[in-house]
C-alpha positions as CSV (number, residue, x, y, z in Angstrom):
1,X,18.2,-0.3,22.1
2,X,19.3,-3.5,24.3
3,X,16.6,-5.7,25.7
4,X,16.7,-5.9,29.5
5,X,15.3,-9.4,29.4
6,X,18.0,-12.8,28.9
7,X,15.6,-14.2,26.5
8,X,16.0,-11.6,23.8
9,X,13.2,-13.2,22.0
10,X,11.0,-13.0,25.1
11,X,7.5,-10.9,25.1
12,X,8.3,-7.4,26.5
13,X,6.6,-7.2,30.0
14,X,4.0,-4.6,28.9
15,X,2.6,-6.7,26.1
16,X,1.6,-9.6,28.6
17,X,-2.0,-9.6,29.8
18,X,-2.8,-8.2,33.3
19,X,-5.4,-7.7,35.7
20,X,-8.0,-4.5,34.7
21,X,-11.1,-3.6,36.3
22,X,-13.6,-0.6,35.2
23,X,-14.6,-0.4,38.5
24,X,-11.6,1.9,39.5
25,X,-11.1,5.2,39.5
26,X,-10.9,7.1,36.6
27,X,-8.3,9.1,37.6
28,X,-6.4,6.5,37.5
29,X,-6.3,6.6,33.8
30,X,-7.3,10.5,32.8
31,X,-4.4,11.1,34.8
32,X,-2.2,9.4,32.3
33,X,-3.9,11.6,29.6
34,X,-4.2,15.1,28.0
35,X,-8.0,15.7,28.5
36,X,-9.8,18.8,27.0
37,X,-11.0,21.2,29.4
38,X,-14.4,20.3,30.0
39,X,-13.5,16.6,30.2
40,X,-11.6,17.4,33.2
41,X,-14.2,19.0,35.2
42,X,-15.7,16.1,34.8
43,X,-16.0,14.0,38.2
44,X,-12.5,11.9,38.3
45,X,-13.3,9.9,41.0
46,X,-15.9,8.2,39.5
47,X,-15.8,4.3,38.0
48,X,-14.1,3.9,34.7
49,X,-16.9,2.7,33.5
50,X,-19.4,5.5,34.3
51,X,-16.9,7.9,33.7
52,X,-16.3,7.1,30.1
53,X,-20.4,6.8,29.4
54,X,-20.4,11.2,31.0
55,X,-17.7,11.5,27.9
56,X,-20.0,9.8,25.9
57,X,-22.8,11.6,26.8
58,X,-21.4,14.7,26.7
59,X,-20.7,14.4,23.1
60,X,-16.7,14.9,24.0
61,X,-15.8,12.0,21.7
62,X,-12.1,12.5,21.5
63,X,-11.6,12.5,25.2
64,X,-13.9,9.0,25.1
65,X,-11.6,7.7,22.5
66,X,-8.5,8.7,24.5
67,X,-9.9,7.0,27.6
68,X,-10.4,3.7,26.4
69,X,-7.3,3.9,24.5
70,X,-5.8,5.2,28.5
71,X,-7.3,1.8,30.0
72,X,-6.7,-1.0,27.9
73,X,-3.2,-2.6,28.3
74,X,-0.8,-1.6,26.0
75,X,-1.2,-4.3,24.0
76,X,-5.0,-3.9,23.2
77,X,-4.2,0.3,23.0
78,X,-2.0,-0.9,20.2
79,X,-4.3,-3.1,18.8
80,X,-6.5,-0.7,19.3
81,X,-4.7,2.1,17.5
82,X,-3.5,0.0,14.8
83,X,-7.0,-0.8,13.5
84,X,-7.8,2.4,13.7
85,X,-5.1,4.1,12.0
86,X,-5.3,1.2,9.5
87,X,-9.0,1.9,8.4
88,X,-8.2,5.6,7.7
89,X,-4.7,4.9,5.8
90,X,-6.9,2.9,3.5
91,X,-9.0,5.0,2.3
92,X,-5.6,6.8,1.3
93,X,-3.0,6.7,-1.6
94,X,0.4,5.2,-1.0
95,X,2.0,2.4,0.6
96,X,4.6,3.7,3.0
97,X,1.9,4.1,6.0
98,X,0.5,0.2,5.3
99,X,4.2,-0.8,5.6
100,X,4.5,0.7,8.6
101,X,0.9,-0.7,9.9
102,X,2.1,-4.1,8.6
103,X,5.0,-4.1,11.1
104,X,3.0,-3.3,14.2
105,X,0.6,-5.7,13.5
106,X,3.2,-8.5,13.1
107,X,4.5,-7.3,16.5
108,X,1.3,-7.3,18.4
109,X,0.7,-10.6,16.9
110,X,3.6,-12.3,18.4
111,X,5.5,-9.9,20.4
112,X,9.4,-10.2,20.7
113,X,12.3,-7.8,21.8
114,X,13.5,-8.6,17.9
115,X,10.0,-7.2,16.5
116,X,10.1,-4.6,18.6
117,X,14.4,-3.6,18.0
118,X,12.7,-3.3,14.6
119,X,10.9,-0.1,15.0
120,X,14.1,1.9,15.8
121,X,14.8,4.4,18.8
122,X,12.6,6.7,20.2
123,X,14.1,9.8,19.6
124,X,14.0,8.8,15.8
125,X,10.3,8.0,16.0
126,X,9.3,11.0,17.8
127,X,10.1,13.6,15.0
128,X,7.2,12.2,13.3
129,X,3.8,13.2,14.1
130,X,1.6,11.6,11.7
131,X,-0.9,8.6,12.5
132,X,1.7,5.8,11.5
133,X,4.7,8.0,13.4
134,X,2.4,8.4,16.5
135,X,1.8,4.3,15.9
136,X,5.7,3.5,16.0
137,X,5.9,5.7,19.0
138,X,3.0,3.6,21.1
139,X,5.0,0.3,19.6
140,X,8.6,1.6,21.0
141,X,6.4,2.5,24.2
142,X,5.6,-1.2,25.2
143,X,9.4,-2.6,25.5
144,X,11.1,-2.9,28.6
145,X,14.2,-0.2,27.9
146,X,13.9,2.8,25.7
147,X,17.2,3.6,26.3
148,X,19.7,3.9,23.2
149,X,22.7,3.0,25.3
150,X,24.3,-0.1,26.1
151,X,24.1,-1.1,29.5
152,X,21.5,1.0,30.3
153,X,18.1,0.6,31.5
154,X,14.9,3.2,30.8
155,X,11.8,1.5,31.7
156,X,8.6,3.6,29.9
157,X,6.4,4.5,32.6
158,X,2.9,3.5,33.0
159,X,0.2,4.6,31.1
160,X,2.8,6.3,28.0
161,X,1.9,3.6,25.4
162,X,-2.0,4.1,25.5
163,X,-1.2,7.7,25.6
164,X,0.7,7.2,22.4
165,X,-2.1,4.7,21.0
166,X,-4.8,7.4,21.6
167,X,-2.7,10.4,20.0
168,X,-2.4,8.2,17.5
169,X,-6.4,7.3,16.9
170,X,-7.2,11.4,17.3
171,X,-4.4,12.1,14.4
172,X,-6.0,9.3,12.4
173,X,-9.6,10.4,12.7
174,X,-8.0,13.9,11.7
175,X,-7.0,12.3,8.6
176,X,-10.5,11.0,7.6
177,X,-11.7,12.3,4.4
178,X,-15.7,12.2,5.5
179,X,-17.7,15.6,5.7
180,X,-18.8,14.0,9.7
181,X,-15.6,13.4,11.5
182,X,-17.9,12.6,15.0
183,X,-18.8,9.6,12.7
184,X,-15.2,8.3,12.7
185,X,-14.5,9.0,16.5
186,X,-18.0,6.8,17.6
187,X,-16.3,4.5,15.1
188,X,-13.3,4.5,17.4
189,X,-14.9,4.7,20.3
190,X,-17.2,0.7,19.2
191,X,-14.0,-0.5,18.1
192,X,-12.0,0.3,21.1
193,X,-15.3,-1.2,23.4
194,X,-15.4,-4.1,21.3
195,X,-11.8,-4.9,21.4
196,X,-12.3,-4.8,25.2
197,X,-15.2,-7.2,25.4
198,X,-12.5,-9.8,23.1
199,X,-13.9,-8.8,19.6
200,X,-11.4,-8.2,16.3
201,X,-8.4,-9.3,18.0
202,X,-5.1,-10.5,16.4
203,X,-6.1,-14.3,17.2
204,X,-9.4,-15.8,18.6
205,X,-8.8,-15.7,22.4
206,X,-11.5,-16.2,24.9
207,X,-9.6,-15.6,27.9
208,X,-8.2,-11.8,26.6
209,X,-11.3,-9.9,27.3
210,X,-12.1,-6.8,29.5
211,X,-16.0,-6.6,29.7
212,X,-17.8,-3.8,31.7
213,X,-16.4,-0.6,30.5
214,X,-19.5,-0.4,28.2
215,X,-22.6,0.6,30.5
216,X,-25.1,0.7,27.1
217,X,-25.8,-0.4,23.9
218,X,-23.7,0.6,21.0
219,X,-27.4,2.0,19.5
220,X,-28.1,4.2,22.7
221,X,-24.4,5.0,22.9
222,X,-24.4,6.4,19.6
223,X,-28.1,6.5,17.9
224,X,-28.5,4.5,15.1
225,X,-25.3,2.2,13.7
226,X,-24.4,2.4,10.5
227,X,-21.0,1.1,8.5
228,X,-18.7,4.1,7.5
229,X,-16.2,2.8,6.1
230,X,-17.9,1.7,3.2
């Protein structure tokens, strides 16, 4: 894969911050995703923010977790996804998935078209449909050519790398070894609101936040909080 920027050290395009409002549609994200049935019926046209509190509300976590993976830039869905996938994996034997977690968190850290070169082609990555392959997939989906040929140019489109962060989170909360796995999706779905708001990023930074997709509490969200992971 050939970087379509000069600087082949530069910051893919997707990973830079942009512009994002919970105020717009939310078919301008579900769109972009593979929702269940009845989260489909669902009124599309309303806010983001409003439409993600009817997921909550109507208990279909997954699809909740899958829209706030949808809306935050790629590089927050991959943040996103890596913490997720990252406090399953833990709870697991082996190493070979932390490897894997430890090279896309070096790459969100400080994103370069070497870091990302790293993680292979796509075609490779896609024959693997675990929580860490589904991870490398969302990684190859932020660069700015996907193309394995010289020369040429395949820009991801829009929207592919959340979709890929969130497939990622629901095979990791698949993996969970608790008897309650809605406890691990409104796990997801805090994390992913908190990481919008500018909490447990990969470096203290005031000015990377994305506030208002929350429209409650995390307690009247989700009933009483509690810590699962230990």
């Amino acid at each position: 894969m050939s970087p379509s920027s000069k600087e082949s050290d530069g910051m893919p395009a997707a990973m830079r911050p942009k512009p994002l409002s919970p105020n717009g549609p939310a078919t301008a994200v579900s769109g972009l995703l593979r929702l269940s049935t009845r989260a489909a019926l669902l009124n599309q046209t309303l806010p983001c923010h409003d439409f993600l509190k009817a997921l909550v509300d109507g208990g279909l976590r997954t699809d909740a977790v899958k829209f706030i993976a949808g809306w935050l830039p790629p590089r927050e869905a991959l943040w996103f996804a890596t913490l997720g996938v990252w406090q399953v994996a833990r709870l697991q034997p082996g190493t070979a998935q932390r490897e894997i977690i430890d090279q896309v968190v070096a790459y969100v850290t400080e994103p370069s078209q070497g870091a990302w070169s790293a993680f292979g082609s796509l075609t490779q990555a896609a024959k693997d449909s675990s929580p860490t392959g589904l991870l490398i997939q969302a990684a190859i989906l932020t660069g700015d050519n996907i193309c394995p040929y010289p020369k040429k140019t395949i820009r991801p489109k829009p929207g592919l790398a959340g979709k890929a962060a969130a497939n990622a989170l629901v095979a990791a909360a698949s993996k969970w070894p608790g008897k309650d796995r809605n406890a691990c999706l409104d796990s997801f779905i805090a994390l992913g609101l908190e990481i919008a708001e500018g909490k447990h990023l990969w470096a203290p930074n005031p000015d990377q936040k994305y506030p208002g997709l929350r429209t409650a509490s995390r307690d009247s969200m989700f009933g009483k909080t509690r810590n699962i992971w230990e």
